[in-house]
Biopython code that builds the backbone (N, CA, C, O; Angstrom):
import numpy as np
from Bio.PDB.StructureBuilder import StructureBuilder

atoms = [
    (1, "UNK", "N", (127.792, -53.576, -24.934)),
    (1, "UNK", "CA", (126.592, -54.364, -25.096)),
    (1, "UNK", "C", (126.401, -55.263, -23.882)),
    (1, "UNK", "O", (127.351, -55.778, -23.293)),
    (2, "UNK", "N", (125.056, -55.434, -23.518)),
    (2, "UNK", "CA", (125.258, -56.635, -22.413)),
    (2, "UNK", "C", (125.332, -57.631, -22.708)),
    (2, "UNK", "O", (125.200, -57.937, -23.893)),
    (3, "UNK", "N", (125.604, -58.657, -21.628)),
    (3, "UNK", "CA", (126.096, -59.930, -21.902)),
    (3, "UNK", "C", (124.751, -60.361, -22.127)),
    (3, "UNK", "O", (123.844, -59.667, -21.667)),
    (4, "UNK", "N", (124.493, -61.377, -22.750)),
    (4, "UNK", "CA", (123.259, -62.314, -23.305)),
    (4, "UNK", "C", (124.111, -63.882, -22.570)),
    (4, "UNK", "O", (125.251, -64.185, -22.216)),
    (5, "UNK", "N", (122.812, -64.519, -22.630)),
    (5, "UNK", "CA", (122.610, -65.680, -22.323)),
    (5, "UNK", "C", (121.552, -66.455, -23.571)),
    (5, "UNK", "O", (120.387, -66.176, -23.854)),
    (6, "UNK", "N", (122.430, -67.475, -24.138)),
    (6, "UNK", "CA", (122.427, -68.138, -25.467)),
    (6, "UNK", "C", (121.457, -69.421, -24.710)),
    (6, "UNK", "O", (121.693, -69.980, -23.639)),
    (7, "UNK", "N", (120.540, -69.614, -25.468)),
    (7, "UNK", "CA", (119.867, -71.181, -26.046)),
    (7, "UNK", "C", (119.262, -71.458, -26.532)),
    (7, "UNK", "O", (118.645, -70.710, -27.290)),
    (8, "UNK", "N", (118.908, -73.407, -26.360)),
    (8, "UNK", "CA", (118.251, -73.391, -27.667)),
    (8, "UNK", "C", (116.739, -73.309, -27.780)),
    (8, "UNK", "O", (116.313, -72.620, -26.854)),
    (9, "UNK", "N", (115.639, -73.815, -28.676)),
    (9, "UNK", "CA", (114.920, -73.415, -28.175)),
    (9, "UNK", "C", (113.771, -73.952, -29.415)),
    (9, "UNK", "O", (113.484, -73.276, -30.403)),
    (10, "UNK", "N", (113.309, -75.072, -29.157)),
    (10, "UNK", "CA", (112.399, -76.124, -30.675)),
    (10, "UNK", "C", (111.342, -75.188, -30.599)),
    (10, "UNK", "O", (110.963, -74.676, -29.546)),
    (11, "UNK", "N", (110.904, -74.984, -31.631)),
    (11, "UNK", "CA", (109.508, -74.478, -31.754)),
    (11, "UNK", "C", (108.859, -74.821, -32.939)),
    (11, "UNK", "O", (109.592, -75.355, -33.770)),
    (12, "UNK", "N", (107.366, -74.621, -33.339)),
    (12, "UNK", "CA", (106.615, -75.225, -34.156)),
    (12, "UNK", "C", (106.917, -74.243, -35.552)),
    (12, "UNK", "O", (107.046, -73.019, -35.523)),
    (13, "UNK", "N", (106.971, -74.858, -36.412)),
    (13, "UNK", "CA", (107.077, -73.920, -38.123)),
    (13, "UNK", "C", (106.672, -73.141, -37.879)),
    (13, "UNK", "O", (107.258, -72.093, -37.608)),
    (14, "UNK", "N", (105.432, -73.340, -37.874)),
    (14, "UNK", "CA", (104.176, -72.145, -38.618)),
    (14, "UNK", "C", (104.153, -70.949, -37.166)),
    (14, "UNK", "O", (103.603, -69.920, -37.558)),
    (15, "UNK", "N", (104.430, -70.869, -36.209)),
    (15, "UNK", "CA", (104.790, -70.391, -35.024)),
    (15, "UNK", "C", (106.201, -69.330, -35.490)),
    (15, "UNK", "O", (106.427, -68.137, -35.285)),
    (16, "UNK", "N", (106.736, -70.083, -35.981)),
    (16, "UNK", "CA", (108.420, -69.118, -36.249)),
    (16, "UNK", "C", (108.083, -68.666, -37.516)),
    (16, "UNK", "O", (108.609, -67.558, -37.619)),
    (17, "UNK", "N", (107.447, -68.953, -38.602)),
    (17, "UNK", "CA", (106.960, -67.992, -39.898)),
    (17, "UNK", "C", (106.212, -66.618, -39.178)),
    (17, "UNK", "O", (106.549, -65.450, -39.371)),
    (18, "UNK", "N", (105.042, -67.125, -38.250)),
    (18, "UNK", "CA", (104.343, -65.964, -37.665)),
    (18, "UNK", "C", (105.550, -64.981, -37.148)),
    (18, "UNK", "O", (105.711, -63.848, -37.600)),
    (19, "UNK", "N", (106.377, -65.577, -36.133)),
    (19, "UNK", "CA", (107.245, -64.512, -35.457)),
    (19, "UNK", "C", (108.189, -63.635, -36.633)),
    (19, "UNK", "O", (108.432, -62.442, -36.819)),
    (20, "UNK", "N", (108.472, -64.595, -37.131)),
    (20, "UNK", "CA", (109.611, -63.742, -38.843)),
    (20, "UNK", "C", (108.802, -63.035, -39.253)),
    (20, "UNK", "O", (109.274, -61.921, -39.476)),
    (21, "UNK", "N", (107.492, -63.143, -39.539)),
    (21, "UNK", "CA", (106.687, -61.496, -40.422)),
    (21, "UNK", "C", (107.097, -60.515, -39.531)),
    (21, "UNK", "O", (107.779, -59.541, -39.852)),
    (22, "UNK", "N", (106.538, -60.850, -37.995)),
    (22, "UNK", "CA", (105.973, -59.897, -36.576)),
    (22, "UNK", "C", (107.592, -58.955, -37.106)),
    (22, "UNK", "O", (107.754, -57.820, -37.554)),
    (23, "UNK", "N", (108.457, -59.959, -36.818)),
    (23, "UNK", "CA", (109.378, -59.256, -36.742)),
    (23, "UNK", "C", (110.264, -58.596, -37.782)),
    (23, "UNK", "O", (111.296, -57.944, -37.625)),
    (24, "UNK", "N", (109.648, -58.906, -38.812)),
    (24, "UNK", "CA", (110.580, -58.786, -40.086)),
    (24, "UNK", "C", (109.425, -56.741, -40.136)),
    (24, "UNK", "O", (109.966, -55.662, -40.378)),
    (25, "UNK", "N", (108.130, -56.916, -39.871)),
    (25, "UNK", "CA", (107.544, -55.776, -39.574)),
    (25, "UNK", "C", (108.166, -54.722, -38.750)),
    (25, "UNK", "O", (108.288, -53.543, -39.083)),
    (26, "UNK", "N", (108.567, -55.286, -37.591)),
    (26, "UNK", "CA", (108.639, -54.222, -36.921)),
    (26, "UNK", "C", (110.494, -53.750, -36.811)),
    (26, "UNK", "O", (111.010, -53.133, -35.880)),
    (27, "UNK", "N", (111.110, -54.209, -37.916)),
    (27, "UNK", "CA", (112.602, -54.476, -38.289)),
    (27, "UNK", "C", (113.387, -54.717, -37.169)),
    (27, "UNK", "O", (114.077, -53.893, -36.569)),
    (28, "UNK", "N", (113.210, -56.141, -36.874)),
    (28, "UNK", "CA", (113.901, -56.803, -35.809)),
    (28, "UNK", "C", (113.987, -58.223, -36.437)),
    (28, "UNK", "O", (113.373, -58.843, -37.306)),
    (29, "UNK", "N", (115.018, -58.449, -35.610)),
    (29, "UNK", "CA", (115.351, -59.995, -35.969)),
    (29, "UNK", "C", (114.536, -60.670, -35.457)),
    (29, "UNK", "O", (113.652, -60.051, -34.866)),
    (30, "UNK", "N", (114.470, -62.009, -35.450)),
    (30, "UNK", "CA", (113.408, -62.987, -34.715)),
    (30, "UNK", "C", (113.592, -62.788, -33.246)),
    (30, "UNK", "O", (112.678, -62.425, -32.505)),
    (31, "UNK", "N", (114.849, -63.047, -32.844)),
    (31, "UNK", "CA", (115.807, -62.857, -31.607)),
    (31, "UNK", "C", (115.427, -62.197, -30.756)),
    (31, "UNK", "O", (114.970, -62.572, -29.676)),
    (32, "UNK", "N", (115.654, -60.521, -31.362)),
    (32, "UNK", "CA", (115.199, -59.331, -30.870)),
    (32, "UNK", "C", (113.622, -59.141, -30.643)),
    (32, "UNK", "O", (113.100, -58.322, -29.886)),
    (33, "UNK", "N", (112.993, -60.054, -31.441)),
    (33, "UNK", "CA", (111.415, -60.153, -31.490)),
    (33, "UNK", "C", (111.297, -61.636, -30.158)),
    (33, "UNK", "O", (110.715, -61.195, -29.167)),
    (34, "UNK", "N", (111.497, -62.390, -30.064)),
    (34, "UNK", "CA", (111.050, -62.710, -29.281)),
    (34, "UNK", "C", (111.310, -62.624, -27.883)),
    (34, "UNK", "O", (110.658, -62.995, -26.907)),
    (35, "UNK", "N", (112.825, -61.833, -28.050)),
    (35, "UNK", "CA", (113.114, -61.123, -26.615)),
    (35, "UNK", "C", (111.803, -60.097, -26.270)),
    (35, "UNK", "O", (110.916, -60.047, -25.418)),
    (36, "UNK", "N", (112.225, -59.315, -27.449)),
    (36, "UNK", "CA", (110.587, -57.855, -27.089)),
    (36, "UNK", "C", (109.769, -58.735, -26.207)),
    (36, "UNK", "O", (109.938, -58.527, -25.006)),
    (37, "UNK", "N", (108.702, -59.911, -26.609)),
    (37, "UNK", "CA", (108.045, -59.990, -26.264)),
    (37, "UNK", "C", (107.470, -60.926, -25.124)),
    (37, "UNK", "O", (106.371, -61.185, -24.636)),
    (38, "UNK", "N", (109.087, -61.379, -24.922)),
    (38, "UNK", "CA", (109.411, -62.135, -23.337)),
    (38, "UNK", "C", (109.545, -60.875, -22.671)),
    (38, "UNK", "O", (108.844, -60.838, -21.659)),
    (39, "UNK", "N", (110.178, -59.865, -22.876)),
    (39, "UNK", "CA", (110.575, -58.553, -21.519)),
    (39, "UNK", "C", (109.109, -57.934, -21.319)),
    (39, "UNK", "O", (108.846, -57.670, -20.146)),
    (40, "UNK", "N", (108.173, -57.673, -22.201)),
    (40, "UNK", "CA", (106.950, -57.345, -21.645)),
    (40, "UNK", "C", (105.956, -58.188, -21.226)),
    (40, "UNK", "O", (105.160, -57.655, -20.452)),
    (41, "UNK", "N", (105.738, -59.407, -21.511)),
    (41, "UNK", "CA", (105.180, -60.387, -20.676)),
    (41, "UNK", "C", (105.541, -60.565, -19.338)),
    (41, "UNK", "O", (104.708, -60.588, -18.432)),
    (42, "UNK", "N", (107.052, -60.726, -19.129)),
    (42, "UNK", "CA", (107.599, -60.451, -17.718)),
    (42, "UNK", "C", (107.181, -59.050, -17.035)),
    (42, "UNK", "O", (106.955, -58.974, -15.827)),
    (43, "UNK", "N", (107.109, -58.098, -17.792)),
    (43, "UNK", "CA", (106.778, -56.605, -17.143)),
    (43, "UNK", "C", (105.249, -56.491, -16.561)),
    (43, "UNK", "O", (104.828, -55.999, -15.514)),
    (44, "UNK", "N", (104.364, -57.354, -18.017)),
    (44, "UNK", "CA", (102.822, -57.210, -17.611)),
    (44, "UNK", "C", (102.713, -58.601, -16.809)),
    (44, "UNK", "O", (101.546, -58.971, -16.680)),
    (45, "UNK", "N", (103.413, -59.216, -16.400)),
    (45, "UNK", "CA", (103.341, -60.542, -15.249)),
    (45, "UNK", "C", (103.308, -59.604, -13.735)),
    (45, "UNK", "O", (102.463, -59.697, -12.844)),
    (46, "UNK", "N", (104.892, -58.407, -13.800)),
    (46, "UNK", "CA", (105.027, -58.146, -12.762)),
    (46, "UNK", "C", (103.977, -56.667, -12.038)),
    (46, "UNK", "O", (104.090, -56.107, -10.948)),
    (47, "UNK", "N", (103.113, -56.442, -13.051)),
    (47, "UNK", "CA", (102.072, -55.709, -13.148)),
    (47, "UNK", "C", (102.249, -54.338, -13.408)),
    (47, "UNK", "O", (101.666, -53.449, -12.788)),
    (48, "UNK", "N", (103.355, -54.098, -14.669)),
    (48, "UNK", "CA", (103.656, -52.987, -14.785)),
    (48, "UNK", "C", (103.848, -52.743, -16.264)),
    (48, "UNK", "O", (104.944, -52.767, -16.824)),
    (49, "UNK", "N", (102.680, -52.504, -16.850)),
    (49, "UNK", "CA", (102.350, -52.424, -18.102)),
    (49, "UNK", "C", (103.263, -51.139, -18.550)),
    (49, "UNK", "O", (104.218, -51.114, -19.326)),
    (50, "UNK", "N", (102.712, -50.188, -17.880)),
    (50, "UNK", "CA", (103.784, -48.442, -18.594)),
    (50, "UNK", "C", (105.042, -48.929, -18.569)),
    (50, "UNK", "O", (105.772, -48.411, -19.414)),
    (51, "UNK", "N", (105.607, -49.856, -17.797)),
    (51, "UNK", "CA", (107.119, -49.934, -17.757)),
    (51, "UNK", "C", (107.408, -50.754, -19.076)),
    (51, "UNK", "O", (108.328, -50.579, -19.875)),
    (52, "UNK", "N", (106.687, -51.421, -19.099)),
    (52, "UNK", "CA", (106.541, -52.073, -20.553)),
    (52, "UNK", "C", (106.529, -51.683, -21.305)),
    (52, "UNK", "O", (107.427, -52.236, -21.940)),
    (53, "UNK", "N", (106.019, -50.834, -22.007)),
    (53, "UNK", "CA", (105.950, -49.886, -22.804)),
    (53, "UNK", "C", (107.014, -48.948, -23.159)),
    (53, "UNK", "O", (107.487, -48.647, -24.255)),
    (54, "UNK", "N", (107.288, -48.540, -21.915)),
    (54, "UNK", "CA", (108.321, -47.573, -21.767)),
    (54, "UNK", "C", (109.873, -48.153, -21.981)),
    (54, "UNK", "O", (110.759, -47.465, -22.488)),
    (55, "UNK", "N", (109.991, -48.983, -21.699)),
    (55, "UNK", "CA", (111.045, -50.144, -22.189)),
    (55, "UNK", "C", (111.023, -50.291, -23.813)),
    (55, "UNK", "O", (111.885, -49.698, -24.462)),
    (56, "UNK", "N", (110.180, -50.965, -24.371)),
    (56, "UNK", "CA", (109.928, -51.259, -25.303)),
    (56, "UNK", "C", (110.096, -49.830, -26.539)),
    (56, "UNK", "O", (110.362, -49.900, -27.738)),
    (57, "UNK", "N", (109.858, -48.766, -25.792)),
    (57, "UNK", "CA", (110.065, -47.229, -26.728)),
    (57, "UNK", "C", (111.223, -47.215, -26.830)),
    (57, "UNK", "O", (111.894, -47.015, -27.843)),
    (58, "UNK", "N", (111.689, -47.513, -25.351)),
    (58, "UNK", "CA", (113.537, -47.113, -25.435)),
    (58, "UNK", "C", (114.407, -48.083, -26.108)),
    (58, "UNK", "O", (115.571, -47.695, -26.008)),
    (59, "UNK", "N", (114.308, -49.294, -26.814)),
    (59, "UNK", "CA", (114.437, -50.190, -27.239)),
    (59, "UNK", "C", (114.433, -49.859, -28.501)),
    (59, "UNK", "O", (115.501, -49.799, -29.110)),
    (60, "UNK", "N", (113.028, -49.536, -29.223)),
    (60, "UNK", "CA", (113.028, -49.122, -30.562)),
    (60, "UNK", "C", (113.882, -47.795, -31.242)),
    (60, "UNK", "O", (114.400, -47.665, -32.352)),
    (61, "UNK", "N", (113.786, -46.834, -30.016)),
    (61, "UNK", "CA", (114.929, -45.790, -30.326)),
    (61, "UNK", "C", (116.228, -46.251, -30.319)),
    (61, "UNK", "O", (116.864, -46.137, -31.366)),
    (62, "UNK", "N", (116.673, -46.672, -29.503)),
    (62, "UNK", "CA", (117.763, -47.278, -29.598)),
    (62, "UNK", "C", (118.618, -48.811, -31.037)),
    (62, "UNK", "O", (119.646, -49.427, -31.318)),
    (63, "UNK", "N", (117.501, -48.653, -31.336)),
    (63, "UNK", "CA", (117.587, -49.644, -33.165)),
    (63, "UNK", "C", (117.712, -48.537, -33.608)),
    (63, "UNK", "O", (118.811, -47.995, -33.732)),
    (64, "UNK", "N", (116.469, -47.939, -33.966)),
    (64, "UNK", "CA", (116.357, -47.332, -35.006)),
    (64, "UNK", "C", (116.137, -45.574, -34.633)),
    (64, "UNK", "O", (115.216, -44.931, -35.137)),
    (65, "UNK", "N", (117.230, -44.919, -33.599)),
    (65, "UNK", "CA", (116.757, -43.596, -33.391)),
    (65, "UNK", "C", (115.353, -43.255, -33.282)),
    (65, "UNK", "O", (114.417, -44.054, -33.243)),
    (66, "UNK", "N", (115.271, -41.439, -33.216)),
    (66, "UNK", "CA", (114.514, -41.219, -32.632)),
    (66, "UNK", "C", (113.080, -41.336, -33.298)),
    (66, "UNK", "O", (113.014, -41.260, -34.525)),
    (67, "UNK", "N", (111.674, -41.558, -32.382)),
    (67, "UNK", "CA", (111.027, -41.808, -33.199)),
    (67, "UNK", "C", (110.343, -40.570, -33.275)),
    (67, "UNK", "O", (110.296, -39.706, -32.399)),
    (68, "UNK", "N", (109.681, -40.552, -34.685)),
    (68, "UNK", "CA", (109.183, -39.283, -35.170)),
    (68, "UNK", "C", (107.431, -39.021, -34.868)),
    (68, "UNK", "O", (106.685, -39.969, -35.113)),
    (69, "UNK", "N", (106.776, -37.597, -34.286)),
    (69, "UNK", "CA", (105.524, -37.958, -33.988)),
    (69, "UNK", "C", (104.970, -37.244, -35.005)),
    (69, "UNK", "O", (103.750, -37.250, -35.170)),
]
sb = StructureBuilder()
sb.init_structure("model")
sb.init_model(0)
sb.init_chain("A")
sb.init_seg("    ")
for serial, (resi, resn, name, xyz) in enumerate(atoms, 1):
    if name == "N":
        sb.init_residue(resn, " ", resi, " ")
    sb.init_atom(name, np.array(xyz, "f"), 0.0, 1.0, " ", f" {name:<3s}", serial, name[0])
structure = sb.get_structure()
């Protein structure tokens, strides 16, 4: 596994209820959910949306195998 880098991190209630559905939806932890959606903000910052994406596929396979079309 890679190494992670731990902290902390205040945020508003009703902000972390929203993220717990997002993520309780897409069966991820909050964690894993708000990583998701720091690594593609950084991806569509660095102007590379498909990589984003493409990250984000390999990510979900990697939870939860392969995905089915």
């Amino acid at each position: 596994m890679k190494e992670r880098k731990a902290f902390l991190m205040r945020i508003d209630p009703a902000l972390w209820a929203e993220l717990e559905a997002w993520a309780q939806d897409e069966l991820r932890s909050v964690n894993g959910q708000v990583e998701m959606i720091l690594k593609q903000a950084v991806m569509k910052r660095k102007g590379s949306a498909e990589k984003a994406s493409a990250l984000i596929a390999e990510e979900v396979e990697a939870e939860l195998g392969p995905v089915r079309e």
